[in-house]
VOPALO-811925 format. One record per atom (N, C-alpha, C, O): residue number from 0; x, y, z; atom name; residue in three letters. Coordinates in Angstrom, 2 decimals. Layout:
BEGIN
   rovo        c1        c2        c3   sefi   gumi
    NUM         X         Y         Z     CA    ALA
...
END
This chain:
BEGIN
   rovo        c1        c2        c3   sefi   gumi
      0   -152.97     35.42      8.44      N    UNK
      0   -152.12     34.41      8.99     CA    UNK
      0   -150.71     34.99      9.03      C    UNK
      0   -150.09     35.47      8.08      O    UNK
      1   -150.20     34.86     10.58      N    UNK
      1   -148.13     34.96     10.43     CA    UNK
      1   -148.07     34.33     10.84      C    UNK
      1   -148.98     33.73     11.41      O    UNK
      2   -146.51     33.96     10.76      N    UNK
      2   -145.58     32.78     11.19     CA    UNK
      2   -144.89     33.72     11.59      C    UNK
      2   -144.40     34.56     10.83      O    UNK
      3   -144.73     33.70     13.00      N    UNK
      3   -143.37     33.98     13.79     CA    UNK
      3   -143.97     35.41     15.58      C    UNK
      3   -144.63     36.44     15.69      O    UNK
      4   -143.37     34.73     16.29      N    UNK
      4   -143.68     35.83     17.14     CA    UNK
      4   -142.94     36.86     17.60      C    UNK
      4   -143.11     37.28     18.74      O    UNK
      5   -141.86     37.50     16.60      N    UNK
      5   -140.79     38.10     16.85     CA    UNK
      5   -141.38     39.92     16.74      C    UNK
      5   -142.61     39.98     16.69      O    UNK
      6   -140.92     40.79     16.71      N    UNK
      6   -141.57     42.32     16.95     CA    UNK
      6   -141.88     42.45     15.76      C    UNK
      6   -142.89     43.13     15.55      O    UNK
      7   -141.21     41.89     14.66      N    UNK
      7   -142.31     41.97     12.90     CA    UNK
      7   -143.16     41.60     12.82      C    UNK
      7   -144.06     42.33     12.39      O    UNK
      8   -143.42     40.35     13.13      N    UNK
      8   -144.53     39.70     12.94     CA    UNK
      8   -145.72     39.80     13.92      C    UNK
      8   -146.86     39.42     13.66      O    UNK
      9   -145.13     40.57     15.58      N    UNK
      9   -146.21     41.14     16.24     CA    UNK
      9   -146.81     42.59     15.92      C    UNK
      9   -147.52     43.30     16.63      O    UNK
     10   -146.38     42.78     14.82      N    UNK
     10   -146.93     44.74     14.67     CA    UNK
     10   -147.43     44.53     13.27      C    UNK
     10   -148.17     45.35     12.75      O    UNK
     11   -146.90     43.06     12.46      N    UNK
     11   -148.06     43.09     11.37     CA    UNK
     11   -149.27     43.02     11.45      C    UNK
     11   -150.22     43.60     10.94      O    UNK
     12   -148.97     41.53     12.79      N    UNK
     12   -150.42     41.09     13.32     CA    UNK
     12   -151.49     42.39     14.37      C    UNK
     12   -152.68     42.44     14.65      O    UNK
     13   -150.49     43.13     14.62      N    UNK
     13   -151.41     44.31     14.92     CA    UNK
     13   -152.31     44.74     14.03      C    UNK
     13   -153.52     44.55     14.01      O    UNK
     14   -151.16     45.74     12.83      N    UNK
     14   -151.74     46.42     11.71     CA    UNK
     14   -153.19     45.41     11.30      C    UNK
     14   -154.38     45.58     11.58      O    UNK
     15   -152.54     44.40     10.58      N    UNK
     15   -154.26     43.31     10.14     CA    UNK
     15   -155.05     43.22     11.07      C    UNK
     15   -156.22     42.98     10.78      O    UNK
     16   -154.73     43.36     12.26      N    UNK
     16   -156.18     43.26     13.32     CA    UNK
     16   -156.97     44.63     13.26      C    UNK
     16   -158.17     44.66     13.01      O    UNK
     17   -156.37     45.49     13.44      N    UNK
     17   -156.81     47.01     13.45     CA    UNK
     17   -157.52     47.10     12.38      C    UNK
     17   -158.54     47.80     12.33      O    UNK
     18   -156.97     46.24     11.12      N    UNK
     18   -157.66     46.85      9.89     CA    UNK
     18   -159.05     45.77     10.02      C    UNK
     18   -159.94     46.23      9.32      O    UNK
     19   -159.31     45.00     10.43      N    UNK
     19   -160.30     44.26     10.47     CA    UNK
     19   -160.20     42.67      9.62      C    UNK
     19   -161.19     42.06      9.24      O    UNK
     20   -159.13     42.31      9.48      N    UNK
     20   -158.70     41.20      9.55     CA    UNK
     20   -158.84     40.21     10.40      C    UNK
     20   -158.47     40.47     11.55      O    UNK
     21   -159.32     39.01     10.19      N    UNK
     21   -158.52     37.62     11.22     CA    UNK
     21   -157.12     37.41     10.98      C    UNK
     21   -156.46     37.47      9.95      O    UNK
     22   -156.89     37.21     11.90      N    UNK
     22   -155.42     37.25     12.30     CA    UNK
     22   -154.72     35.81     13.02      C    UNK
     22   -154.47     36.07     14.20      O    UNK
     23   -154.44     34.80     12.78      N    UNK
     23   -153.91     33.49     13.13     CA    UNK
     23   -152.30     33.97     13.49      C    UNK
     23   -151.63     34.70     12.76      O    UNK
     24   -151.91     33.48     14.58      N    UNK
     24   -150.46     33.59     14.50     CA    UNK
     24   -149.37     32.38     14.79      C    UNK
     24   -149.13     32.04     15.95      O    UNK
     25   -148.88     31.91     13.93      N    UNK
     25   -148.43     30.43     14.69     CA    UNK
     25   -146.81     30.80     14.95      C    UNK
     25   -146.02     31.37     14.20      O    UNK
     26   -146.63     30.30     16.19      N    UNK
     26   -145.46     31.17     16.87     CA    UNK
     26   -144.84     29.51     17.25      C    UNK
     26   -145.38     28.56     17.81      O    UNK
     27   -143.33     29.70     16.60      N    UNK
     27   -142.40     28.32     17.02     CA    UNK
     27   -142.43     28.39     18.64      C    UNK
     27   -143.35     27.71     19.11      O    UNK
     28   -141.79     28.93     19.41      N    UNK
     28   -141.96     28.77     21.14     CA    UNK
     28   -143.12     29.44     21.53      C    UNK
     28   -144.03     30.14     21.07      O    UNK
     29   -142.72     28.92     22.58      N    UNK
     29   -144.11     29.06     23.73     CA    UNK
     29   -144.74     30.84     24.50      C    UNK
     29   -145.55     30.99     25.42      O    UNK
     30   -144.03     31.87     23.74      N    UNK
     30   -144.46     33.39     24.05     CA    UNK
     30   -143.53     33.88     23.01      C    UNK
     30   -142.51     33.49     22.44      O    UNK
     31   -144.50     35.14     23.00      N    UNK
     31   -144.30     36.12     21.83     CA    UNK
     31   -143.12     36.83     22.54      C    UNK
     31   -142.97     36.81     23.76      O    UNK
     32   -142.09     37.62     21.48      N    UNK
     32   -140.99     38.22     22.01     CA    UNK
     32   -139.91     37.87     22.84      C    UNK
     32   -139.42     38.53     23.76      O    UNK
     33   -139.58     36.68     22.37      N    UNK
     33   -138.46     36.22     23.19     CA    UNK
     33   -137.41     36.80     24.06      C    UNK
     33   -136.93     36.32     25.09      O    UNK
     34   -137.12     37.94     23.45      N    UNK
     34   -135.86     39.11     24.18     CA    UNK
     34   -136.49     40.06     24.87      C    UNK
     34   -135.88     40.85     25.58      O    UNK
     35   -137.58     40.07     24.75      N    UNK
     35   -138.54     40.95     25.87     CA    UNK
     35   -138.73     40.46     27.07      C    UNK
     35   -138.43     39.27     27.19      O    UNK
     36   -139.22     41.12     28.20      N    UNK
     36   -139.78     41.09     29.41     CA    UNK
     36   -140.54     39.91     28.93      C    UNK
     36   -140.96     39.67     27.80      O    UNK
     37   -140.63     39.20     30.04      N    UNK
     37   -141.61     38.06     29.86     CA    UNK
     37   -142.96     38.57     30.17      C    UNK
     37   -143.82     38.51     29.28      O    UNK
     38   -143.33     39.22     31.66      N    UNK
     38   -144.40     39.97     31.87     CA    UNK
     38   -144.86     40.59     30.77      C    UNK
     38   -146.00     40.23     30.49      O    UNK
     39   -144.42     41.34     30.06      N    UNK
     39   -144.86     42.01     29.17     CA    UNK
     39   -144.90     41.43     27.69      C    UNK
     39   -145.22     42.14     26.73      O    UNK
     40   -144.58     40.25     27.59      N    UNK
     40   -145.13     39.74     26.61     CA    UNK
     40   -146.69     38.56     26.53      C    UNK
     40   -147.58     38.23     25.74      O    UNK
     41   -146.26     38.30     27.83      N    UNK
     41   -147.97     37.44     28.56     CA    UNK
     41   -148.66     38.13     28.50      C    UNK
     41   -149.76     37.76     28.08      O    UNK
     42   -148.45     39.90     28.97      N    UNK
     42   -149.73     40.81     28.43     CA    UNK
     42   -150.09     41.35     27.28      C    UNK
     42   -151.22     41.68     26.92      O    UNK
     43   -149.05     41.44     26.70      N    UNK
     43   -149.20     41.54     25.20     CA    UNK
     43   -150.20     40.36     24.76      C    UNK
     43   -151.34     40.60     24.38      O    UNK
     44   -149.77     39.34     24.83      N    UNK
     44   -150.60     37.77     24.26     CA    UNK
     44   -152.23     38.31     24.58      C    UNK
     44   -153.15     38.48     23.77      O    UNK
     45   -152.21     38.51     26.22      N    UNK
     45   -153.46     38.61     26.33     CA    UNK
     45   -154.16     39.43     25.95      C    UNK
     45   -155.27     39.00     26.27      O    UNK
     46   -154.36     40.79     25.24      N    UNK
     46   -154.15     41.79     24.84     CA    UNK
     46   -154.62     41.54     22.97      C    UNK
     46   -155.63     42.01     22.45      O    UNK
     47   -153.73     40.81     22.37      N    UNK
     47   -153.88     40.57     21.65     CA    UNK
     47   -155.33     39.32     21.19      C    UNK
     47   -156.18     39.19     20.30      O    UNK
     48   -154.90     38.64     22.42      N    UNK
     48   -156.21     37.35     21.91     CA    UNK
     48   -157.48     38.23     22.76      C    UNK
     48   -158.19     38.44     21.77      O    UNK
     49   -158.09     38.74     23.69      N    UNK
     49   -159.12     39.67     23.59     CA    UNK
     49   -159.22     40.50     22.26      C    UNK
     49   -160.40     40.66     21.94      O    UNK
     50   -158.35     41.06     21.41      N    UNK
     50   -158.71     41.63     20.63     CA    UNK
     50   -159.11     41.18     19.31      C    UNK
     50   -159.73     41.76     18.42      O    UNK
     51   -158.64     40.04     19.37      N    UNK
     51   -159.65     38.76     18.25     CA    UNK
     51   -157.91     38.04     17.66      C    UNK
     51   -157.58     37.42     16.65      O    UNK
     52   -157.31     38.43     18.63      N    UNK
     52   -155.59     37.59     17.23     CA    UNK
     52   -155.76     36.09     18.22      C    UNK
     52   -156.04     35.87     19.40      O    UNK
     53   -155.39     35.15     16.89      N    UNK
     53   -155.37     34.19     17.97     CA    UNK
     53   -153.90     33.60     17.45      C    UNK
     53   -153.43     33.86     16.34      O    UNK
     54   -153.39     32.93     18.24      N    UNK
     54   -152.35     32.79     18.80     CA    UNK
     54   -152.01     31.30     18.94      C    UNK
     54   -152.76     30.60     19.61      O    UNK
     55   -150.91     30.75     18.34      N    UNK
     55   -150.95     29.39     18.15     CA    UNK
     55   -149.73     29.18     18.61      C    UNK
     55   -148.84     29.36     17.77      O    UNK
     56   -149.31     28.78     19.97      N    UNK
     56   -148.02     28.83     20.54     CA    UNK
     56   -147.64     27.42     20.47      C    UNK
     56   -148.47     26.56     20.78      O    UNK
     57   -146.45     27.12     20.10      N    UNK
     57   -145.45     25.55     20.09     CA    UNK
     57   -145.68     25.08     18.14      C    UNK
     57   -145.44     23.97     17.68      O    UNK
     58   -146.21     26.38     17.26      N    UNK
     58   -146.31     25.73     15.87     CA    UNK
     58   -144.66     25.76     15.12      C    UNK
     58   -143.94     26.77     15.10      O    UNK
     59   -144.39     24.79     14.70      N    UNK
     59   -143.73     24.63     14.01     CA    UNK
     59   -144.01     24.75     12.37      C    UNK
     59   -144.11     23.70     11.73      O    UNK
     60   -144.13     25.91     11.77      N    UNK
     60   -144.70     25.92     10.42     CA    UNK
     60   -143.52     25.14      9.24      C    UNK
     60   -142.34     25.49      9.26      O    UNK
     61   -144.06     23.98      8.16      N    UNK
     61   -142.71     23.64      7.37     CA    UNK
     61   -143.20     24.06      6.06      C    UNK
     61   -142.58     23.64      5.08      O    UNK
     62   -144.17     24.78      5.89      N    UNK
     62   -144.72     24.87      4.36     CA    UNK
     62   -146.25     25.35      4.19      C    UNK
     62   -147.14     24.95      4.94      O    UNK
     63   -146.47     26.25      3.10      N    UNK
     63   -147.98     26.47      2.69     CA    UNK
     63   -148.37     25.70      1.19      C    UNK
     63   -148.00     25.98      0.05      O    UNK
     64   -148.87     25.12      1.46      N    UNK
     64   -149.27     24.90     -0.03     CA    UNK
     64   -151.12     25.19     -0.24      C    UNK
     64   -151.91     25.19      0.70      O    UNK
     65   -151.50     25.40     -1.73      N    UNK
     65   -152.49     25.62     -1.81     CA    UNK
     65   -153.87     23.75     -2.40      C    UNK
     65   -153.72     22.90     -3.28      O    UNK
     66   -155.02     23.94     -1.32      N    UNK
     66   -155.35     22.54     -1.86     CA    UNK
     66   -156.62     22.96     -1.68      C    UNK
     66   -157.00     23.70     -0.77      O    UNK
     67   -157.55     22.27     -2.95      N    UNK
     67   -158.49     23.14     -3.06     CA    UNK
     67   -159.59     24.24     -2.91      C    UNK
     67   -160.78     24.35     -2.61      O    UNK
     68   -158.16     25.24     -3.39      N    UNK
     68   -158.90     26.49     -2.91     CA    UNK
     68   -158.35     27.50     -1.81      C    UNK
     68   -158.35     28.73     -1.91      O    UNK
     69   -157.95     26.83     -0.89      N    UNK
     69   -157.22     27.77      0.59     CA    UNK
     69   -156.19     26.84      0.47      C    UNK
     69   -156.03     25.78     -0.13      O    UNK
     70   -155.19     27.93      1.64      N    UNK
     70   -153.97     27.67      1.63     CA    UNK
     70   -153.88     26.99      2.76      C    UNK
     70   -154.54     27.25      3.76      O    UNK
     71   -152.92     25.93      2.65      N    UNK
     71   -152.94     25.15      4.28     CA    UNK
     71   -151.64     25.48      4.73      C    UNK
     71   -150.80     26.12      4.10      O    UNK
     72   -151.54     25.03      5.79      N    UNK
     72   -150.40     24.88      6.36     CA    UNK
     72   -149.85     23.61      6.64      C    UNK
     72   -150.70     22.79      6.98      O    UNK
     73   -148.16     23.02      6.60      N    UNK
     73   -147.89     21.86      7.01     CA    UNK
     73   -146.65     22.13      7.97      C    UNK
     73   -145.79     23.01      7.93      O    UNK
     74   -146.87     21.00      8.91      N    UNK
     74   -145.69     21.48      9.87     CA    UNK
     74   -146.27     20.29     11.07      C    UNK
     74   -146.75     19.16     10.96      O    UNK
     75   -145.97     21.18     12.22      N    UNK
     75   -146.47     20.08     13.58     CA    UNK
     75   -146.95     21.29     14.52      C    UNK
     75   -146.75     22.48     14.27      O    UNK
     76   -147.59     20.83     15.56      N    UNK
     76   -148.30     22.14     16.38     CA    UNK
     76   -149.61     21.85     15.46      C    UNK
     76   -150.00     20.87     14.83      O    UNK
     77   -150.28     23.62     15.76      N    UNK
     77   -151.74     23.46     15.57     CA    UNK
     77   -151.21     24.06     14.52      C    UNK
     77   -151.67     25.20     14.59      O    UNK
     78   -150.22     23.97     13.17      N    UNK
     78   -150.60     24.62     11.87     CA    UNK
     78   -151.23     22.76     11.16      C    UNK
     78   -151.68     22.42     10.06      O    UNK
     79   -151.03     22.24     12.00      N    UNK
     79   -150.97     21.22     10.95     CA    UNK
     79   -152.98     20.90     10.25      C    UNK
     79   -153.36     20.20      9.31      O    UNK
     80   -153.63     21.61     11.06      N    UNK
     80   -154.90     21.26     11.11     CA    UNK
     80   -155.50     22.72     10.23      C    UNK
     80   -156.67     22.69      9.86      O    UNK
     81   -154.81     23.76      9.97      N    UNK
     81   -155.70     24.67      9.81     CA    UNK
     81   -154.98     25.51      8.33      C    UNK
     81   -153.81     25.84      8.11      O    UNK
     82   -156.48     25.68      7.31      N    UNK
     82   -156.10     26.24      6.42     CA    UNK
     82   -157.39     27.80      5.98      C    UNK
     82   -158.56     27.96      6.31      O    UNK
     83   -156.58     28.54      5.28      N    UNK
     83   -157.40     29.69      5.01     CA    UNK
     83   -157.30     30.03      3.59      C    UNK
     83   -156.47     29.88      2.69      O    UNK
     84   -158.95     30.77      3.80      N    UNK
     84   -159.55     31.60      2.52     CA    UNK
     84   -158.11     32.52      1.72      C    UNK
     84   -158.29     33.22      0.73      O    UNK
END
């Protein structure tokens, strides 16, 4: 799991995919890399979700807490529904 779609948090979510990780990414706006090419961040996205990252665009993350057992997420967007091992 990252929070954020900025060039850190897209080359972590690389590294953990490569390594054979699931990879969740909940990204506050609506495309990865804001100061980038837009083209080239729509292909990046796509790129990335063929390669198994999935991609949770408009999440607003406000907190992880742990409840029994996995960690959830709280916020608005799609973190609000999803928690992990």
């Amino acid at each position: 799991m990252g929070v954020g779609g900025g060039d850190v948090g897209v080359g972590r979510a690389g590294v953990l995919q490569a390594l054979g990780s699931r990879v969740d990414m909940f990204v506050r706006g609506q495309r990865l890399l804001q100061s980038f090419d837009e083209e080239l961040a729509t292909q990046l996205a796509q790129d990335m979700h063929h390669h198994g990252t999935r991609i949770h665009f408009g999440s607003n993350v406000a907190g992880l807490h742990r409840e029994d057992g996995r960690l959830r997420l709280s916020g608005s967007g799609d973190c609000e529904e999803e928690s992990f091992d």
